[in-house]
C-alpha positions as MATLAB code, in Angstrom:
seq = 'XXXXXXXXXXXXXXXXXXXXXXXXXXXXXXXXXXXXXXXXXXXXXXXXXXXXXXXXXXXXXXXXXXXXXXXXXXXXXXXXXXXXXXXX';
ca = [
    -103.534  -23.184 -111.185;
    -101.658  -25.246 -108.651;
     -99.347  -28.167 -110.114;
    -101.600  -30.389 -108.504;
    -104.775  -29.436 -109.713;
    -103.366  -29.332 -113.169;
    -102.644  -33.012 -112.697;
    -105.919  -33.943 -111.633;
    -106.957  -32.090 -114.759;
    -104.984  -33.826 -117.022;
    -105.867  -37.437 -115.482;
    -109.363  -37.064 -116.863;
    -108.449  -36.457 -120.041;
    -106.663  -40.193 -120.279;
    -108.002  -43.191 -122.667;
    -108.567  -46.368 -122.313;
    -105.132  -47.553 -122.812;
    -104.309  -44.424 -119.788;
    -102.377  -42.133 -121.684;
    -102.874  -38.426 -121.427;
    -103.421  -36.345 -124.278;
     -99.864  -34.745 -124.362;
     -98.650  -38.493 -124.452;
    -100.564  -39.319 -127.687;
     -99.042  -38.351 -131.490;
    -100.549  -37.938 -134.788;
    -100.102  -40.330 -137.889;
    -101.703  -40.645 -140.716;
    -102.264  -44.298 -142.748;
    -102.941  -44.671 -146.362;
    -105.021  -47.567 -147.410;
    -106.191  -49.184 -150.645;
    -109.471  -50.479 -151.015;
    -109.479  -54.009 -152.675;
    -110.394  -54.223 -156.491;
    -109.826  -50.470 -157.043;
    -106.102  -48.327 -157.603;
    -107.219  -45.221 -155.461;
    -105.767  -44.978 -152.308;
    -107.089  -43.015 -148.887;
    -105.332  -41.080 -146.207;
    -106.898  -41.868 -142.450;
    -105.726  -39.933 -139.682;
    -104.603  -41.905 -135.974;
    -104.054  -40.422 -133.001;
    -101.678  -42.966 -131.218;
     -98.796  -42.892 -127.979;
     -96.785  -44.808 -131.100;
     -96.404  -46.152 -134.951;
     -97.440  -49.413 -133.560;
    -100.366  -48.592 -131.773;
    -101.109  -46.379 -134.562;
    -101.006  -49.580 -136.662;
    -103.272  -51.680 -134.425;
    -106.082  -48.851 -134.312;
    -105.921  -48.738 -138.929;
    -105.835  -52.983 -138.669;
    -108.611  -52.838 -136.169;
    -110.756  -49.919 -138.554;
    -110.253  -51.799 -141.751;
    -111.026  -55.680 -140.238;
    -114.217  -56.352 -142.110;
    -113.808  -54.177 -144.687;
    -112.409  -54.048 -148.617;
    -109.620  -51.395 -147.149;
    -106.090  -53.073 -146.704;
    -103.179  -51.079 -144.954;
    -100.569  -49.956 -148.329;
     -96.996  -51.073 -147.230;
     -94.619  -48.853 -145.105;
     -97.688  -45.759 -144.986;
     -97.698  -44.934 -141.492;
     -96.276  -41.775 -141.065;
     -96.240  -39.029 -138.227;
     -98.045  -35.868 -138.956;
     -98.165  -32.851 -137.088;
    -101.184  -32.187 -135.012;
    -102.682  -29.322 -137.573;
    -102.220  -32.171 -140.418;
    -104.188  -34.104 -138.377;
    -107.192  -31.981 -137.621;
    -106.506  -30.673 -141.282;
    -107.632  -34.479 -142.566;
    -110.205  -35.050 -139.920;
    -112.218  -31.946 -141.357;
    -111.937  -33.568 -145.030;
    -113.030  -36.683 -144.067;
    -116.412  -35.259 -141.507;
];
């Protein structure tokens, strides 16, 4: 395929915030819900750690889930996919 057809293909895969797919990486948050000492790993994809922060603090507002300190880790893309088929 021609460079720029592949372009065109990758511009509709972009998000809201316009980043392609290849720009985005995987993190994973742990997070403790209130009253209770078990903790729970979510999976983010995000372009960075603090967009990958913004997306947990915007999952958890409303909720008894609070974001542990200093969780927010990069994962590799199979980790990823590995925690979003626990969690389905």
């Amino acid at each position: 395929m021609p460079a720029r057809q592949q372009a065109s293909v990758h511009d509709m895969h972009r998000d809201a915030t316009g980043a392609t797919e290849e720009m985005k990486r995987y993190f994973k948050v742990q997070l403790h819900p209130c009253g209770k000492s078990s903790r729970i790993w979510i999976a983010i994809k995000a372009k960075s750690i603090g967009e990958a922060f913004v997306i947990a603090d915007n999952r958890t507002l409303d909720t008894s889930f609070i974001i542990c300190d200093g969780s927010i880790i990069e994962i590799t893309q199979r980790e990823y996919y590995g925690l979003i088929s626990r969690t389905v």
